[in-house]
C-alpha positions as CSV (number, residue, x, y, z in Angstrom):
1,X,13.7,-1.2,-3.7
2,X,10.7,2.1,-2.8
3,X,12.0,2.4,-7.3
4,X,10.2,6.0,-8.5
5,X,10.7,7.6,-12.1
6,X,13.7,10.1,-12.3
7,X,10.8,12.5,-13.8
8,X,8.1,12.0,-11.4
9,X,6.3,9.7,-8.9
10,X,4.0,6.4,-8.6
11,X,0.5,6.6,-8.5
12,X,-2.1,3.6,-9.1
13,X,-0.2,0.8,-9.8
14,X,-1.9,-1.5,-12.7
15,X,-0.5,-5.2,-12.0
16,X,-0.3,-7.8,-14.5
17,X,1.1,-11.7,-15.3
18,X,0.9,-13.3,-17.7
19,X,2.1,-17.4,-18.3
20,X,5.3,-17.9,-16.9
21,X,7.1,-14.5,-17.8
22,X,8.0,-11.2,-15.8
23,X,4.8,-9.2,-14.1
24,X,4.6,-5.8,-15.4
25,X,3.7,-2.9,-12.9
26,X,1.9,-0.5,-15.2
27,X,1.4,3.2,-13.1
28,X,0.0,6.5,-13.6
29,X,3.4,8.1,-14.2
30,X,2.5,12.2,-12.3
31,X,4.8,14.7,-13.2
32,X,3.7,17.2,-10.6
33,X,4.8,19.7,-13.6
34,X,1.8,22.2,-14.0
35,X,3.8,22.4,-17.8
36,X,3.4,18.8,-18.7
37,X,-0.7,18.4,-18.8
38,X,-1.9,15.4,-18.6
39,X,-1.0,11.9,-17.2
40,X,0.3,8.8,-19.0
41,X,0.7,4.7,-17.5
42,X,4.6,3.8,-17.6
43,X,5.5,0.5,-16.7
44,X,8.0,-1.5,-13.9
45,X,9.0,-4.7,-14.8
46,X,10.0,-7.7,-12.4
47,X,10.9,-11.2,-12.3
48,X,10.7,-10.9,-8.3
49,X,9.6,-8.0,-6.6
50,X,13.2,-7.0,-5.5
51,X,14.6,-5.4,-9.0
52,X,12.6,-3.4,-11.1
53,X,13.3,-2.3,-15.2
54,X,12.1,1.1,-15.9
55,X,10.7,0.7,-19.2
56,X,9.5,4.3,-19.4
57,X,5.8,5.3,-21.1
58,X,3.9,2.6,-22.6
59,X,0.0,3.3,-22.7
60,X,0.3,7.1,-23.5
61,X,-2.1,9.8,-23.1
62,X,-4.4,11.6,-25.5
63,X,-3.7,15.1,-27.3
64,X,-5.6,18.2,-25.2
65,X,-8.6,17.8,-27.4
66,X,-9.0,13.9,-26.4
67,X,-11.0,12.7,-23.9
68,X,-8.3,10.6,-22.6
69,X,-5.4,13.7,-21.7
70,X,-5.4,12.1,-18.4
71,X,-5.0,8.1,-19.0
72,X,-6.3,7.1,-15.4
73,X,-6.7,3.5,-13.5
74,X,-8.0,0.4,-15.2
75,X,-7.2,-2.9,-15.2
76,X,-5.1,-5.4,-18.1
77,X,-5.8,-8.8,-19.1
78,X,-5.1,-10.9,-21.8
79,X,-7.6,-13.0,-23.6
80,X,-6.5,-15.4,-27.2
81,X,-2.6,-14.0,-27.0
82,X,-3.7,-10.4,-27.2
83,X,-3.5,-8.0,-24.1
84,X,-6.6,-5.6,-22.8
85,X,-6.5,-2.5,-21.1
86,X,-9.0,-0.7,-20.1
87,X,-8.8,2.5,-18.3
88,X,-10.1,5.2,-17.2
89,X,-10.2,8.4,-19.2
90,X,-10.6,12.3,-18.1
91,X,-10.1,15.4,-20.2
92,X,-12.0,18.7,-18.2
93,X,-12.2,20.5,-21.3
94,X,-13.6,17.2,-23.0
95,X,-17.6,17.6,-22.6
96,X,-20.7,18.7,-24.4
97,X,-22.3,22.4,-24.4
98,X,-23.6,22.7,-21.2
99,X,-22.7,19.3,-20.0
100,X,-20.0,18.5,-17.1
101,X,-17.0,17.0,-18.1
102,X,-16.9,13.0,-18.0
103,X,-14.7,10.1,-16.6
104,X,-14.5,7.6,-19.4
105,X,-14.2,3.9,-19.2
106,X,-11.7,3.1,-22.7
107,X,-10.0,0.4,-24.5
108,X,-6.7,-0.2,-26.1
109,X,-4.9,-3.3,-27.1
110,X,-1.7,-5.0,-27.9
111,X,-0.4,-8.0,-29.6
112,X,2.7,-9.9,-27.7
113,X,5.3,-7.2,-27.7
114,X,3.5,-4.5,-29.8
115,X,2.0,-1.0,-28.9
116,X,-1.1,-0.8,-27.6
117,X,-3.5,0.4,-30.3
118,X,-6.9,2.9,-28.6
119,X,-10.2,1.7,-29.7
120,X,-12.2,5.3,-29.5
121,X,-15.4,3.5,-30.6
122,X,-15.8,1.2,-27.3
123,X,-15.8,3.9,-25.2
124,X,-18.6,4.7,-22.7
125,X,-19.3,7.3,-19.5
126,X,-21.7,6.6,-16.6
127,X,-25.1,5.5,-16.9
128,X,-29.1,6.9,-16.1
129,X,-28.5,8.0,-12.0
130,X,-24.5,8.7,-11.7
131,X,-22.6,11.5,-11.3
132,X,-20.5,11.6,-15.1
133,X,-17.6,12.9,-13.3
134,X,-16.9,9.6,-10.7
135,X,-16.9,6.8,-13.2
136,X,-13.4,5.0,-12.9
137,X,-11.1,2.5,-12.4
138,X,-12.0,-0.4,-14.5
139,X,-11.6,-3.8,-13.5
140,X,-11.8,-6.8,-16.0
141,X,-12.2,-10.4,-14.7
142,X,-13.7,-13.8,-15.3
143,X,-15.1,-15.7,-12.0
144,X,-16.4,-18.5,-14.3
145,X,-13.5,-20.1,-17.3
146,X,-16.8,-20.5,-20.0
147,X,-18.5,-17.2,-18.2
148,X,-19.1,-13.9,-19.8
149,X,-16.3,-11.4,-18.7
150,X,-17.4,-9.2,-16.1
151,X,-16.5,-4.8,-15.3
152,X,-16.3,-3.5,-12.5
153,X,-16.4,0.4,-12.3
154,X,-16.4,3.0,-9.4
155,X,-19.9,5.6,-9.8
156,X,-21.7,7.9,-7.3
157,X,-24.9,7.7,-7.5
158,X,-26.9,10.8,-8.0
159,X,-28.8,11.7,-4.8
160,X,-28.6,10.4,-1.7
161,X,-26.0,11.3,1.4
162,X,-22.9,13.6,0.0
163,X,-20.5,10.7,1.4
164,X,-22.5,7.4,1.3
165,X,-23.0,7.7,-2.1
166,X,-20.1,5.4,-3.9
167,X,-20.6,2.2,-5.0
168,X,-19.2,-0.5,-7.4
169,X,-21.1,-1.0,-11.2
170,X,-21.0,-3.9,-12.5
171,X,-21.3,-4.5,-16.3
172,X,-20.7,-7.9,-18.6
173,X,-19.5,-8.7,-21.9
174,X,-18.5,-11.9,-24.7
175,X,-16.3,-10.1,-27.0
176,X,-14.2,-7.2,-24.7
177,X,-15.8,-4.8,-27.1
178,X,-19.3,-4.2,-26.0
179,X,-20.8,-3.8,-22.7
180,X,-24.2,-4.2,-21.2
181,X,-24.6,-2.8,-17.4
182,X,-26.0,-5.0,-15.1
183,X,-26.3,-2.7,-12.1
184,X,-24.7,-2.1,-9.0
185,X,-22.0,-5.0,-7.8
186,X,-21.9,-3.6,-4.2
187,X,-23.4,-0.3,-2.5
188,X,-22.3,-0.5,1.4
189,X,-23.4,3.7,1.7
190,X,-20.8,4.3,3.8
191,X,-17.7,6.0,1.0
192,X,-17.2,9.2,-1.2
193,X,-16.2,7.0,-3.8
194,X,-14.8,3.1,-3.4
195,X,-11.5,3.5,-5.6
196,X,-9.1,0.9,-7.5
197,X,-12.1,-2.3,-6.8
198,X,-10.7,-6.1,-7.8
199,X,-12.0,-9.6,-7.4
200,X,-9.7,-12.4,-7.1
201,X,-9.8,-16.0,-5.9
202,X,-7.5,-17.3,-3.1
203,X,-7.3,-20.7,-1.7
204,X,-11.0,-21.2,-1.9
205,X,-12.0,-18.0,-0.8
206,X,-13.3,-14.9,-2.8
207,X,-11.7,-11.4,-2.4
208,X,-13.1,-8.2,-3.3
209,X,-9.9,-5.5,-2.3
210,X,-10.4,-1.6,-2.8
211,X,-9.4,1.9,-1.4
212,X,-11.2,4.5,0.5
213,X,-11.1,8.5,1.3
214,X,-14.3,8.5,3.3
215,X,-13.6,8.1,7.1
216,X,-9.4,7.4,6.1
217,X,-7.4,6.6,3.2
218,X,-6.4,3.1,3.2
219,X,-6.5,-0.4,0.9
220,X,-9.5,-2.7,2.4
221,X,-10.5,-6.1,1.8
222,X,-13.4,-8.0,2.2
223,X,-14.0,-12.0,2.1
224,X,-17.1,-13.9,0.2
225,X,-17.8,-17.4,-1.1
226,X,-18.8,-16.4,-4.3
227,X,-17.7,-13.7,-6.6
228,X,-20.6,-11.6,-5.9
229,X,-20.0,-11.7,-2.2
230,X,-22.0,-12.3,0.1
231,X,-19.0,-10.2,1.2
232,X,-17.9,-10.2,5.1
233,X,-15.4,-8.0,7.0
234,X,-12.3,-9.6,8.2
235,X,-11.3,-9.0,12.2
236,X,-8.3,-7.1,10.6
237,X,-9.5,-6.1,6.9
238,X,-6.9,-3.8,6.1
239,X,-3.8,-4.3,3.7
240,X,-1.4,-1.2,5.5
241,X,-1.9,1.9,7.2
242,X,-2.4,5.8,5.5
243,X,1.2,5.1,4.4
244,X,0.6,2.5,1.2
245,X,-2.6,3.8,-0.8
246,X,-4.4,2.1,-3.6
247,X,-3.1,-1.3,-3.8
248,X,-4.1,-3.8,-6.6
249,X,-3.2,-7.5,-6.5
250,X,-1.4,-10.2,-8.8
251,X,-0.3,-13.2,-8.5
252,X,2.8,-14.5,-10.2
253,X,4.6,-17.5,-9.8
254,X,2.1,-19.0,-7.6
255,X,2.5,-16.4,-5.2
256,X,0.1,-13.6,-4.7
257,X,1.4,-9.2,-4.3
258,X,-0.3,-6.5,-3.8
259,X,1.5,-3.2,-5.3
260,X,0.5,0.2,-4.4
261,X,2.6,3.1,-3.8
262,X,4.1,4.9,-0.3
263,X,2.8,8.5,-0.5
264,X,5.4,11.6,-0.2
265,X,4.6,14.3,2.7
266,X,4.5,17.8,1.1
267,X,7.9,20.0,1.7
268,X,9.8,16.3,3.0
269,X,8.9,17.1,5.9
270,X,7.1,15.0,8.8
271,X,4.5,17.2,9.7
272,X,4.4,17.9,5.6
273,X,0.1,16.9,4.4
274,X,0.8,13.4,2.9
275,X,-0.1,13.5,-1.3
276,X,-0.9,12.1,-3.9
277,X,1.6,9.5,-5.8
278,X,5.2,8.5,-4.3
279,X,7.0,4.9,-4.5
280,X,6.1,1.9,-5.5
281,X,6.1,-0.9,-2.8
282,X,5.1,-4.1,-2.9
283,X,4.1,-6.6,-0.3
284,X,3.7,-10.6,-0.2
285,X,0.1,-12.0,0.9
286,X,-1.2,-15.0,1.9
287,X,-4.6,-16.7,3.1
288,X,-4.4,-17.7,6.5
289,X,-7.0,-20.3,7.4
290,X,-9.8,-18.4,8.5
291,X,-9.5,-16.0,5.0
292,X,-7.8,-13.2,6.4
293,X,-5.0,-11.7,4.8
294,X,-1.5,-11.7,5.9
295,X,1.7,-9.5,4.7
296,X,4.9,-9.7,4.6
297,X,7.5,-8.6,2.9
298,X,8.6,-10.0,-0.6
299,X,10.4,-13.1,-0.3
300,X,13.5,-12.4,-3.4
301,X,13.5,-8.9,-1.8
302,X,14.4,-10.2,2.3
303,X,17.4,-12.6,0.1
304,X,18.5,-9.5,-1.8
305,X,20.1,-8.5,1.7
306,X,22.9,-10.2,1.8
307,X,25.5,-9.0,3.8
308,X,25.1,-9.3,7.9
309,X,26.5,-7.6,10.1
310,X,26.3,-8.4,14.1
311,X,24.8,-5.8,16.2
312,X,26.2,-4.6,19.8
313,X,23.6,-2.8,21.9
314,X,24.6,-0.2,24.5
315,X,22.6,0.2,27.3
316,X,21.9,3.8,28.1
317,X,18.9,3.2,30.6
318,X,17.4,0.4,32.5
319,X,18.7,-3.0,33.2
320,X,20.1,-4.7,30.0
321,X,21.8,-7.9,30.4
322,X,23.4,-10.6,27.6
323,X,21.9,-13.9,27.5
324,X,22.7,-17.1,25.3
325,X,20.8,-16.1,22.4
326,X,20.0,-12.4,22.7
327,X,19.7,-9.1,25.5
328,X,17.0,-8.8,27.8
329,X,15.7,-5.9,29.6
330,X,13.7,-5.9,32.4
331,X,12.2,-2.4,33.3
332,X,8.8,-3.5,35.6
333,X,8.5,0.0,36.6
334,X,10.3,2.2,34.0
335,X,12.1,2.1,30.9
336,X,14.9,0.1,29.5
337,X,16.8,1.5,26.0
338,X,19.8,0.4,24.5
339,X,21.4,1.5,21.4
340,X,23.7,0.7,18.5
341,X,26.1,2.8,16.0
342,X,25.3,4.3,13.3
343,X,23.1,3.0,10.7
344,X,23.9,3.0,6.5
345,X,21.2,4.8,4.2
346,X,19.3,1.2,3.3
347,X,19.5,-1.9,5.1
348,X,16.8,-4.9,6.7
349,X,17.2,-5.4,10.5
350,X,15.5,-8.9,11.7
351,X,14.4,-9.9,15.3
352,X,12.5,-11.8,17.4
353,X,10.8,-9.7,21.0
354,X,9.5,-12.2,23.6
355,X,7.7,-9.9,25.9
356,X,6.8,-11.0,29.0
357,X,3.1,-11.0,30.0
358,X,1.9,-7.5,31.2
359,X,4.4,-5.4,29.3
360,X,3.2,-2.4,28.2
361,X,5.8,-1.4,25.1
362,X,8.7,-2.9,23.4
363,X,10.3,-2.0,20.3
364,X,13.0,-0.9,17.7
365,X,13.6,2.9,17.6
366,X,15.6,4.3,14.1
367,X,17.7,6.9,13.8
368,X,18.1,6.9,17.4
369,X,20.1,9.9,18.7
370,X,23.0,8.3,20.9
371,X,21.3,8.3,24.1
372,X,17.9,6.7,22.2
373,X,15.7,9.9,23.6
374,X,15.0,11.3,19.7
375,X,14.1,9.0,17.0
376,X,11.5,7.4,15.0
377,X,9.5,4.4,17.1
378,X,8.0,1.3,15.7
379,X,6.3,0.6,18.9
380,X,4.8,-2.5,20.0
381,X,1.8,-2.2,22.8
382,X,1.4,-5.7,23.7
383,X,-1.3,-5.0,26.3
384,X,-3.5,-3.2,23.3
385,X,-2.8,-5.7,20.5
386,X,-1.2,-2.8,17.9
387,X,1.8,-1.8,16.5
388,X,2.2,2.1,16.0
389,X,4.6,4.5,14.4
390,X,6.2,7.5,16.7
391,X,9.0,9.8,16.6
392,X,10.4,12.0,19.0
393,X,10.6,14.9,18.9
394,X,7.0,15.9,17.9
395,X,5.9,19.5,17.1
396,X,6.3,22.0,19.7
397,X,3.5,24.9,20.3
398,X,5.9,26.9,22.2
399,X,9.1,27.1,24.4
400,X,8.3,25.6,27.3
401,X,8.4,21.9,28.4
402,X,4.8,21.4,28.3
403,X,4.0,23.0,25.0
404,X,5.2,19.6,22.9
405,X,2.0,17.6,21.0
406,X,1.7,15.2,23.7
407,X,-1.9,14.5,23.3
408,X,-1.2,12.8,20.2
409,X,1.0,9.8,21.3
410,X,1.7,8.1,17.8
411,X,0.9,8.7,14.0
412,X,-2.8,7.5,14.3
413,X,-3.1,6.6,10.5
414,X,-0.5,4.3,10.2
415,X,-1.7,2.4,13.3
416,X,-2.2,-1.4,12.4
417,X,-3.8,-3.8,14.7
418,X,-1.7,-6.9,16.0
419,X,-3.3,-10.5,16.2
420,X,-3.1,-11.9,19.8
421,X,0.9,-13.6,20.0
422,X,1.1,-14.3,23.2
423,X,4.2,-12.0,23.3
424,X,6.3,-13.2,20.4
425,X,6.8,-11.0,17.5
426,X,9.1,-11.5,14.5
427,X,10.1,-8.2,13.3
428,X,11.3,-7.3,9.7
429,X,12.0,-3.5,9.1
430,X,13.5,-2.5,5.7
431,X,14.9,1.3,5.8
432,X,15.4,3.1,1.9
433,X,16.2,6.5,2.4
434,X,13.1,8.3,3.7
435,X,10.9,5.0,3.6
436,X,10.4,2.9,6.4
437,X,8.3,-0.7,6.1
438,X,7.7,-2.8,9.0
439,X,6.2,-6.3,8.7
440,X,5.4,-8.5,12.1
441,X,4.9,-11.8,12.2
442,X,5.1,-12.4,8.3
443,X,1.2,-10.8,8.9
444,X,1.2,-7.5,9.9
445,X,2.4,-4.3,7.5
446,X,3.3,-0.8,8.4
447,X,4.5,1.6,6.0
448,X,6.0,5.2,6.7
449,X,7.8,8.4,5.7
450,X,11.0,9.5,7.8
451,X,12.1,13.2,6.4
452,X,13.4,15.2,10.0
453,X,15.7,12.6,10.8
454,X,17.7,11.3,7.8
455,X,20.6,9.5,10.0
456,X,21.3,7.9,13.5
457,X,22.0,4.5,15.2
458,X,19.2,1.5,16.1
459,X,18.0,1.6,19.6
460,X,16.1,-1.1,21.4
461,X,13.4,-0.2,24.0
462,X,11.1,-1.8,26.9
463,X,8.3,0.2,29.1
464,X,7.0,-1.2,31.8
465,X,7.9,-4.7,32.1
466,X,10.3,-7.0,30.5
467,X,11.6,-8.5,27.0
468,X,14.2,-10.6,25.7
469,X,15.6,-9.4,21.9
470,X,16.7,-12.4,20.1
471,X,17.9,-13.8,16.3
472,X,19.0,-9.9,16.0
473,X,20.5,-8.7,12.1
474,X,21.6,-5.9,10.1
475,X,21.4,-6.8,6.5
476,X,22.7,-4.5,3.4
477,X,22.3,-5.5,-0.2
């Protein structure tokens, strides 16, 4: 499902269709082998975002002398039967006397089922006022069918504030060979550096999607009536939390993904600094009517769990009791957690909470410890309109009871804001190992890491007030 290379992990993830045939997931393949310099795109293959073909290195990097050692993000497009790429290249060592080294936007193409061939002589750095060093991520698109094609490339500008200095280029061309810069596409002076930018059009309604590492790392969005914006910020403009980095968009068979990758945590451990590159995920989107985006989880990939099992809560605390479709706990003044056997590795556990009005917290907790006090929680806060990622237990300070981190309550940068329900909430939570993904309401995504814990049983839990757990299932492929 969370698919990563034998030999390394995911970074940037490079999304392309084209007609009616498989979507290729072309990634900066990292190593993290100080021995192998360099980095190269491989390539996933899918028909439906549940089964991927590893089809190892196709757009591979430069020798140590070129300026394209590192092959970096870009974007691919295909124009007259022949395919585009155009990318980002970096080489440190690659620079003139006395001059910093660049990032290089380059080309490269391929016939149907060839190998893409470089094109040296199209290649071009920043312009007159940008730092040479933060000039990346290509983007190739064409808002208008008899338009010029237009670029989009990150840049910092020169002066100016140390972290409100990113902004978007924005360059056109009629051949895919030359270039002429038409100046900046958006400047909002608020991030380092605006990373992986694409424009897309959605049921009416234009798109501009990109990454930050200003204020948090996360995938944003932002909704405009033309392909030039004006662009306006959705009530909930993210795609997932710190969990699912540098997402980029496709759409295939009418539908429309957004692939990024689930970062690893350094020593595989939960209080490990998250990095850089991990496993690809992938999530469904779709334009609700107001613009905003919502996510869920890949339809072929929730049918790819076939087998259900039924699920038997025990209560262990509270008042728990069996109705016709479901359990229902009712905790007004305290707590209410029940709990289930032992889970398998990977599975996709369904249901639907009705929590009554007033309740503070309801929700799922994995790898539950039998009496549901240790475990990971995807908690629910009704009264707050989120959904947040816990575990328990969290780092102690010392030996005694009080020395615990109990002034930070949840993981605050996976924490995704919930729409208004009026208590219903459909839960989908797909478990691969250490990977956790959480999708509410067909709307709502949450991606995690789970290292500590690597086994347990599925507990259910209410806090203060009452909710009824219905259409429960364990599903394994």
């Amino acid at each position: 499902m969370f698919v990563k290379p034998l030999d390394g992990w995911v970074g940037d993830v490079i999304p392309f269709t084209a007609g009616g045939g498989c979507a290729q997931l072309y990634y900066l393949h990292d190593a993290r082998d100080p021995s192998r310099p360099g980095m190269a795109w491989h390539c996933y293959e899918t028909d439906d975002f549940a089964a991927f073909a590893d089809l190892g290195v196709s757009l591979p990097q430069g020798g140590e002398s070129a300026p394209d050692l590192n092959v970096y993000t870009g974007s691919v497009i295909e124009s007259a039967g022949v395919r585009h790429a155009f990318y980002t290249g970096y080489n440190a060592r690659f620079h003139a006397p006395g001059r910093p080294a660049q990032q290089l936007v380059m080309h490269a193409t391929a016939e149907a089922g060839g190998a893409w061939q470089k094109h040296p002589d199209h290649t071009f750095g920043a312009p007159e006022g940008y730092e040479p060093v933060d000039f990346r991520d290509p983007f190739v698109f064409r808002p208008e069918e008899d338009g010029p094609w237009r670029l989009l490339v990150i840049a910092r500008r020169r002066g100016g504030a140390d972290r409100r200095r990113g902004v978007i280029l924005e360059y056109v061309s009629t051949d895919l060979a030359s270039w002429a810069f038409e100046g900046e596409f958006w400047a909002p002076n608020r991030y380092v550096a605006i990373e992986c930018p694409e424009v897309f059009l959605l049921a009416g309604t234009w798109y501009l999607v990109y990454s930050e590492f200003s204020d948090r790392f996360a995938t944003h969005y932002r909704t405009g009536p033309t392909a030039h914006g004006p662009w306006s910020v959705p009530m909930m403009d993210t795609v997932d939390g710190r969990g699912f980095y540098a997402a980029k968009s496709l759409e295939h068979a009418g539908r429309r993904y957004f692939a990024g990758w689930i970062p690893t945590r350094a020593g595989e451990t939960d209080d490990g600094a998250w990095e850089w590159a991990g496993s690809l995920a992938v999530h469904q989107a779709r334009a609700l009517e107001d613009g905003t985006l919502a996510f869920g989880m890949p339809s072929a990939l929730a049918e790819s769990f076939r087998q259900r099992g039924t699920v038997e809560p025990r209560p262990v605390v509270g008042d728990w009791s069996v109705t016709s479709s479901g359990w229902r706990a009712s905790a007004p003044d305290s707590s209410a957690v029940a709990v289930t056997d032992n889970l398998p590795d990977q599975y996709l556990f369904e249901a639907t909470i009705d929590a009554d009005p007033h309740t503070v917290e309801c929700g799922v907790v994995l790898r539950a410890s039998d009496d549901g006090s240790e475990g990971y929680l995807i908690r629910i806060e009704p009264r707050r309109n989120r959904l947040v990622f816990d575990r328990w237990p969290r780092p102690r300070t010392g030996p005694a009871q009080w020395q615990i981190s109990g002034d930070v309550p949840f993981a605050p940068e996976l924490e995704r804001q919930l729409p208004a329900t009026g208590g219903r909430y459909t839960l989908r939570i797909v478990v691969d190992g250490t990977i956790c993904v959480t999708y509410v309401n067909d709307q709502v995504a949450m991606s995690a890491r789970m290292y500590d814990r690597r086994a347990g049983s599925l507990g259910f839990f209410v806090g203060e007030g009452a909710a009824t757990f219905t259409n429960v299932s364990i599903a394994t492929r």
